[in-house]
C-alpha positions in Angstrom: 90.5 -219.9 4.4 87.2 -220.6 2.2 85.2 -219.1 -0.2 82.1 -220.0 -1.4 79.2 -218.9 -4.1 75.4 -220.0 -3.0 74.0 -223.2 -3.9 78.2 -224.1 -5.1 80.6 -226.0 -2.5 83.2 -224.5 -0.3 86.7 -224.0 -1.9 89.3 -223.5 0.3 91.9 -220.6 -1.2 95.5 -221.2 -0.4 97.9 -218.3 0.4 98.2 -216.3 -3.1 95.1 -216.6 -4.3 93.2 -214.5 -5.8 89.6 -214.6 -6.0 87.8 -212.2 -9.1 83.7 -212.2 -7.6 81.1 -210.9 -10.2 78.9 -208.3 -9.5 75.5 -209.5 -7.8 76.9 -212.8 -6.7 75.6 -214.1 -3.3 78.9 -215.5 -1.6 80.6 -215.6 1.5 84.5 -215.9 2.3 86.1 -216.4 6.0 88.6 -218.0 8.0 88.7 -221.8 8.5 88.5 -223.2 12.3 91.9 -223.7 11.9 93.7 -220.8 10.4 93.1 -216.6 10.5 92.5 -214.8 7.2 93.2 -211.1 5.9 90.9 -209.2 3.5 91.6 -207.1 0.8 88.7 -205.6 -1.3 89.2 -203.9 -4.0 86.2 -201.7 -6.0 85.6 -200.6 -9.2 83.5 -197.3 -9.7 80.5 -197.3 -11.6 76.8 -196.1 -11.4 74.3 -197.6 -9.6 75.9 -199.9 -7.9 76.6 -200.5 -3.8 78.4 -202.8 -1.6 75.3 -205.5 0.2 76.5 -207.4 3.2 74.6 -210.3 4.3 73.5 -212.9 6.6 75.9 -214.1 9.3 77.0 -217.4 8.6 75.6 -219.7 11.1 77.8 -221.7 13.6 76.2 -225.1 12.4 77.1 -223.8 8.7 80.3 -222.6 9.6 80.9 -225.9 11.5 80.4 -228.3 8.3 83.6 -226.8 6.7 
């Protein structure tokens, strides 16, 4: 499994972890070729604010992890 923030390099996340994301970071997180991966999101209320998905990662980009 992998996690990464834009413009930072991929970190892979080992069973346990957990990840905190900011508000209005740009990231992505995902399964690895090689293993499967489970999400749990949780969010905190609060004005004026909304959940953005993205851009699909690419297959070249997911292909360089």
């Amino acid at each position: 499994m992998r996690y990464q923030k834009e413009g930072k390099p991929a970190v892979e996340i080992l069973p346990g972890t957990v990840i905190h994301i900011p508000a209005n970071v740009k990231h992505w997180h995902g399964a690895a070729a090689d293993s499967w991966f489970a999400h749990l999101a949780f969010s905190v209320p609060g004005e004026d604010c909304s959940n953005e998905w993205l851009e699909q990662v690419t297959d070249e980009e997911y292909s360089k992890l």
